[in-house]
Every structure is written in structure tokens, then in C-alpha cells.
N, C-alpha and C positions, 0 to 999 in steps of 0.2 A: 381524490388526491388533493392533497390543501396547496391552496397560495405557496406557503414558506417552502413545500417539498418540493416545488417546480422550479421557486427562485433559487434556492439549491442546487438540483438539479443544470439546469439552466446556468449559472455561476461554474460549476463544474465541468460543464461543458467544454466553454471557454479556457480555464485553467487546464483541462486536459490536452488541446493544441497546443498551447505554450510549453509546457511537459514535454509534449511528444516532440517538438522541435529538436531539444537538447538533450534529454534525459540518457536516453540509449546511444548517444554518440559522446557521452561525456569521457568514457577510459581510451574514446580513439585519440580525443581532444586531448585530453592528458598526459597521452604518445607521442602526441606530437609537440607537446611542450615539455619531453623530456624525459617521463616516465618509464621503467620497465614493469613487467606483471607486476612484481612482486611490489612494489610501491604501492602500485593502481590500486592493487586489493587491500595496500593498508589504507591509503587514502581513503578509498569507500568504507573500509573497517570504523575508520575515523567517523563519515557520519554517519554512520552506526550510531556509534557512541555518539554522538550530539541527539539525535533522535532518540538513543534509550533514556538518556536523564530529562527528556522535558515532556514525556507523557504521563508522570507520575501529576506531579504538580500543577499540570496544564487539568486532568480528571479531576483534583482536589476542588482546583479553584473552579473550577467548570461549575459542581455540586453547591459551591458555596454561593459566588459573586451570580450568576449566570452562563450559560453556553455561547449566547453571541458574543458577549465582547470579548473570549478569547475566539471566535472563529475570526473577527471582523480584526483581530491582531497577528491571525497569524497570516490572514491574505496580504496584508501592508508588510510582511514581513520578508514573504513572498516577492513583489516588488521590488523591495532593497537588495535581498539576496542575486535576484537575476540579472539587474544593474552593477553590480557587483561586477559579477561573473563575466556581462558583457565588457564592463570598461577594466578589468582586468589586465594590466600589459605582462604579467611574469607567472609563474607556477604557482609561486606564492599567494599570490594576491586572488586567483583564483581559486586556490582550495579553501581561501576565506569566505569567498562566495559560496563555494559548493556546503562549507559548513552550515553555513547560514542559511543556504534553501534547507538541508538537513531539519533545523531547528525548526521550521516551519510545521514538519509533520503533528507538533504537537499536537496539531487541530484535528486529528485524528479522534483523540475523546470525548473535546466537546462535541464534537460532530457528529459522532454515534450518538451520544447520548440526547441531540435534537433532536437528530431523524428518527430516533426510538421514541420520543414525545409526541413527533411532528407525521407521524405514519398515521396518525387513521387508525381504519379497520384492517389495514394491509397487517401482515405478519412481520417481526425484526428483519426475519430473512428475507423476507422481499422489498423493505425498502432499500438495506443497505443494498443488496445486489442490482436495486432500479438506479441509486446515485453512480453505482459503479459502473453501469452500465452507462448513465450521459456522461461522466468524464472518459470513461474509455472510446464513447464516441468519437469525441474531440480527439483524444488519442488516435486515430486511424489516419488524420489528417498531417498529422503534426509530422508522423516520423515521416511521410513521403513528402512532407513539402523539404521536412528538415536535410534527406539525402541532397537532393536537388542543389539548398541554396549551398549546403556544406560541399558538394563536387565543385560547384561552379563560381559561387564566390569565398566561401570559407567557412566553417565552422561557424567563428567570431557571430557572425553576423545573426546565425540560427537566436543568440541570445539576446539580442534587440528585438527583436521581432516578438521573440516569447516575452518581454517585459510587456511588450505592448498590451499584448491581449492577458497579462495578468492584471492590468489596468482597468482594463473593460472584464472579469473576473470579478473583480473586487468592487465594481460598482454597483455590480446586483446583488451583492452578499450583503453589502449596507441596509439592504430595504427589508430583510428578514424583518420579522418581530421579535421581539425577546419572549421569552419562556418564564414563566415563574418560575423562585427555587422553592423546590420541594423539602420538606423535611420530614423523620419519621417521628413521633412521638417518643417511640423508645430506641434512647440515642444506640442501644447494644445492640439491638433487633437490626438497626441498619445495617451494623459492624459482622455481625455474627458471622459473614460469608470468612471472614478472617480464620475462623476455625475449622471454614468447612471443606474438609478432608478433598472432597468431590470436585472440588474448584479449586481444590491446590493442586491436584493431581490433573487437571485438566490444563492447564497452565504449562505441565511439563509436556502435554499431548501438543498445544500449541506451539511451541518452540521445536519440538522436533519436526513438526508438517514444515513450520515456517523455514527452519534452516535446509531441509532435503530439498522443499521444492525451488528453493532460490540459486543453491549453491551451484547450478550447473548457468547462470546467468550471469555475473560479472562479467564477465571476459568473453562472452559467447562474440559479441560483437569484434573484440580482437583476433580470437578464433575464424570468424567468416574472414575479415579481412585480410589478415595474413596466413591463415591453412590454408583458406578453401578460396582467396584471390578476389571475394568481391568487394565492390567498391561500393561507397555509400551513399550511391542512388539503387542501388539492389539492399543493400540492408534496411534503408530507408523503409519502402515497402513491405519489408518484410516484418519489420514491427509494428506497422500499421496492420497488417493481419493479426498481427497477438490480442492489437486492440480490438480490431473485429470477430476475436475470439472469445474477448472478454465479456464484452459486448452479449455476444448469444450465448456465454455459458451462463453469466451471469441472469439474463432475462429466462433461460429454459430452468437451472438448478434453483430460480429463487422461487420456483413453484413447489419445489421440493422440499418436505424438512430439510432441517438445515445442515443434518449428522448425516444423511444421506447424500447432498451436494459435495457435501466438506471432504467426504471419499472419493464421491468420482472426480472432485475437482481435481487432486492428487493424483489421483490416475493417470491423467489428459497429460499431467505434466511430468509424469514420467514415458509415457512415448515420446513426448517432445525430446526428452534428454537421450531415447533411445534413437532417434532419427536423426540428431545431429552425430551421434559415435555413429553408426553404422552406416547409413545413407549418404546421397551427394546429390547435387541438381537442383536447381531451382523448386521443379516440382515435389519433391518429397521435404523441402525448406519451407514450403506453404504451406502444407497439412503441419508440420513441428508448429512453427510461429503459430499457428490458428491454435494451436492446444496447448500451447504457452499460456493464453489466454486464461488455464486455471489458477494461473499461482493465486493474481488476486480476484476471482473467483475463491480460493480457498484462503486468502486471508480474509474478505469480507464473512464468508462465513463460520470462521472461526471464533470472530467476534460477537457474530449475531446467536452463536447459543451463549455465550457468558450470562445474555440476561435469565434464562432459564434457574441461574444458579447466583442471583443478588437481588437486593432490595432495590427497588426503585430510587431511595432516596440517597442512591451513592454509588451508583450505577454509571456515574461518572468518572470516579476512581477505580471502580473494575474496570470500566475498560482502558482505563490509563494504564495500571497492571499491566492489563492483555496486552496492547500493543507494546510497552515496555520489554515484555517476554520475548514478542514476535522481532522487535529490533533488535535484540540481543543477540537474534537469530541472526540478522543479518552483520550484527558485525563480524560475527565468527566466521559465517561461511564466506565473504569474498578473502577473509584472510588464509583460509585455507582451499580456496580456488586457486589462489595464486602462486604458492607452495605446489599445489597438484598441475599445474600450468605449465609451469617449468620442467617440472620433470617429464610429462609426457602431455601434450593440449587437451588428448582424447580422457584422460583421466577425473575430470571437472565430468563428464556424464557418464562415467561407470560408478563411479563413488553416489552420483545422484539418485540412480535408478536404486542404488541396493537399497541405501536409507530409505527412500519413498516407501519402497516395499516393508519395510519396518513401520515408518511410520502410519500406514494403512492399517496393516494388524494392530498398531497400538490406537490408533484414531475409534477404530470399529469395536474395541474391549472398553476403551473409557471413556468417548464420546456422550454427550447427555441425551439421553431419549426421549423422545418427543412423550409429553404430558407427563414430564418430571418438573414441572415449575413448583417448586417447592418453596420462592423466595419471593414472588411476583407482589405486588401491593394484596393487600389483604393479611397476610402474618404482621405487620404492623401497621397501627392506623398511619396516615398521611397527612402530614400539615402541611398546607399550602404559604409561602407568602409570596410576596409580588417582589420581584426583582427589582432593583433600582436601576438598572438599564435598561 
């Protein structure tokens, strides 16, 4: 395992507590500043869309300038965003915040596209699922401390705290090294995945995994609250197991091809949707949250086959694409969680479970099969140069 994949790693970590503070108590936070469903889910709808338009251009420049100095812009970004949020006094002011952590995700592309440099001998699929695994670490901590201070002193406060430790996040991301940028000799050769049917068509498998498995999440947290009466030092904990879900689906599935994870992750998270519609109790709320755990289990490995199916030397642009698809996902579905909310709570996990089951059979038809790299370095030569950051 290299230096930069630990500082990573490590950096992640960090940012994962601070996340877990506030992340999942953001639509309670928004209720109580005033919000009904149907808002909540456009609001989230909303960074949606702030997250779908800046991982196209965030992959571009990734490929061109280098990968750190957009990861090292979007951690400081980070920072501003959760400051925000914290000194926030009106709705308003706060969904400027929430935009602006939104806009953050950009760093989803470069970030792939390091740890795909920065892996070693490891597999795609196993580094992304090893970083996901120390941020969702961090994540185990965050929602149980975040229940806690949000019962007893407020909400408010969960977001000072998460600024803090974005602070200490962002200090060890500085130390990376930079990456040279890659280039291909034949400028089309890089391009050519543009045409490639395989990768268009896998992009709409994407979007469908990403919207089934999300769409029964927005509101889950308002659902526990007001259906099923708990209070958010029990929900707290309860997403702290998702992340402890993440955690070992991610470290068990990233031993697996990746087209193999990518199913069962989808799986996991459709009992989860099946056990909050049918079930009640604490105990059957532990095993759902723990297998929540696969959404992003199955977004990381959603991502880690795209390389299968692009050049190396623009491999940061697919995956700006990819996530681009997968947030697209996400602004649809809280908008149409909320719309399903209203009219019956239980409706947000019947609608999940059918789609999942669609998505499955479509995942397992188009998915890419292991020792289809048809696109890997070697179809075009590689020119190296050295980055100026």
C-alpha cells in the first residue's frame, strides 16, 4: 500500500466523522426550520443538481491540470460549505450551505482517478472499496456522537464540530504528492470510449442501480422520526451501523470482481428497504441500517468497472461522466420520495425494492465482465508529462 493511499485513506477518515455528524440529520434539521417533505426532497433534488454539473469539468480538469489540486480545492471547499451551514441563522442561508457542501462532491473524479494511479498492485475495485471503507469508518462515529449532541444540545452545533475535523481532514490531504498528467499519443484513441456503445449503455445501468438503491433514503430519517417515534439518539446509532455496514461490505465485496459486488451490493439494500416497509423494533432496524451499507458499496463499485471500459489517459473524464449519471440519480429520486411520502410514508420502500429488482436483472445483462479490458493502456501508447503542481 503506498504513502499517498494511506494519507487518503487517513484524510477520509476524518472527513467521514464530520459527515456523519450532520449528513443524515440534515431533512430532520430542515423540519425544523420549516420544511415539509415535499420541499425537503426538492431541496436535496437541488444538490443533486449542484453535484451533477461540477463532475463533468472537475474529470476534464483532473486529466488536464492534475488530480490533487482539484482534491486539495474541494477539501477547503468543504470547510466553507460546513461553516456556512454552521453560522447559518435562516433556511435560506442554510441551503446555501447545504449547496455548497453539494458542490464539494466534485472530487469524486479526481479522486478516482488518484486512487486508480495510487493502487499498486491492488485491483480498481479494491482500492476504491478500501477508501470507502476508512471514510465510512469515520462515519460509524459521527452519526452516534451526532444523535447525542443534536438530543441534548441541538442540531446547530453537530456543524461546528464537523467543520472542525474537516480542518484536520484537509490537513493531511495537502501532503499527498501530485501525479503526473498522462497523455495518449493518439489524441482519438483516448476519446474513442465516446463511441463505445458498451460504456454508453453501462452509464444507463448506472443510473438505474444509483436511483433504486437511494430512493427509499431521503426521508427514511423523517419516517423513523415521525412514523415509528424515534428520537435522534436511536437514529443516530442507527447510521452509525450503515456505516459499519459499509465498512465490511466494502472490505468483504472488494475482494470480489467488481460486476459481482455491484449485484450483491444492490441486493443488501434492497432488504434494507424491505425491513423498514414490513418490520419494527430496534432489532430488525440493525440488520436494515447494516445493509444499507451497500448503496455506497454499490456506488463505489459502479465506478471501479468504468475503467475496464476507457483509456487511461482520460479516465478522469469517465469518471466525471459516471458520477455525473449517478447524481442525476440522486436528484430524481428524493424528488420523487417526497411526492411518494406524502401520499403514503410506506410507499418510498415498495417503489425501491421493485426497481432494485429491475435494476439487478439489468446490472447482470450489461454489467462488464471481468477480463473485458479492452481499453486499458496499451491500445494507445502513453505519454507522460510532469504536472506542474
Amino acid at each position: 500500500m503506498s504513502r499517498d493511499l494511506i494519507l487518503v485513506a487517513f484524510s477520509l477518515l476524518f472527513w467521514g466523522m464530520g459527515e456523519g455528524l450532520f449528513y443524515n440529520f440534515q431533512p430532520i434539521y430542515l423540519e425544523q426550520l420549516g420544511a415539509d417533505p415535499v420541499r425537503i426532497g426538492a431541496i436535496l433534488g437541488a444538490v443533486g443538481v449542484v453535484m451533477t454539473v461540477s463532475h463533468i469539468p472537475a474529470g476534464y480538469l483532473s486529466d488536464r491540470i492534475g488530480r490533487k489540486p482539484l482534491m486539495v480545492a474541494a477539501w477547503l471547499s468543504g470547510i466553507v460549505s460546513t461553516w456556512t451551514m454552521a453560522l447559518a441563522s435562516s433556511m435560506t442561508a442554510f441551503v446555501v450551505g447545504m449547496l455548497l457542501y453539494g458542490f464539494t462532491l466534485f472530487v469524486l473524479s479526481p479522486l478516482n482517478s488518484y486512487v486508480t494511479a495510487a493502487r499498486g498492485k491492488w485491483s480498481v475495485g479494491r482500492a476504491f472499496t478500501f477508501i470507502g471503507a476508512a471514510f465510512n469508518l469515520g462515519g460509524i462515529v459521527g452519526p452516534i456522537v451526532g444523535g447525542q449532541i443534536g438530543d441534548r444540545i441541538g442540531l446547530r452545533t453537530n456543524f461546528f464540530v464537523a467543520a472542525v475535523l474537516f480542518m484536520i481532514s484537509t490537513g493531511l490531504i495537502i501532503f499527498i504528492r501530485s501525479q503526473p498528467v498522462e497523455k495518449a499519443a493518439d489524441q482519438e484513441t483516448s476519446y474513442d470510449w465516446l463511441r463505445n456503445q458498451r460504456y454508453l449503455v453501462y452509464l444507463g445501468v448506472v443510473f438505474l442501480a444509483i436511483f433504486a438503491t437511494f430512493l427509499a433514503q431521503p426521508l427514511t430519517p423523517n419516517f423513523l422520526h415521525n412514523e415509528r417515534n424515534l428520537s435522534l439518539s436511536w437514529i443516530g446509532p442507527l447510521y452509525a451501523l450503515s456505516g459499519l455496514g459499509t465498512v465490511a461490505l466494502n472490505l468483504v465485496l472488494g475482494f470480489l470482481p467488481a460486476r459481482t459486488g455491484f449485484l450483491i451490493a444492490q441486493a443488501a439494500v434492497a432488504i434494507f428497504a424491505l425491513i423498514l416497509w414490513r418490520a419494527s423494533g430496534l432489532p430488525a432496524y440493525v440488520v436494515g441500517f447494516f445493509l444499507l451499507g451497500g448503496f455506497k458499496t454499490t456506488r463505489a463499485l459502479a465506478s471501479a468497472q468504468v475503467r475496464t471500459l476507457v483509456h487511461q489517459a482520460s479516465m478522469g473524464l469517465a469518471y466525471g461522466l459516471t458520477e455525473t449519471i449517478s447524481s442525476t440519480a440522486t436528484i430524481l429520486a428524493p424528488i420523487l420520495a417526497g411526492f411518494l411520502y406524502v401520499r403514503a410514508p410506506v410507499w418510498i420502500y415498495i417503489a425501491s425494492i421493485g426497481l432494485i429488482v429491475i435494476s439487478i436483472l439489468v446490472s447482470a445483462r450489461f454489467s462488464p465482465r471481468l477480463g473485458e479490458d479492452k481499453t486499458a493502456p496499451g491500445r494507445g501508447e502513453i505519454q507522460v508529462q510532469d504536472s506542474s503542481t
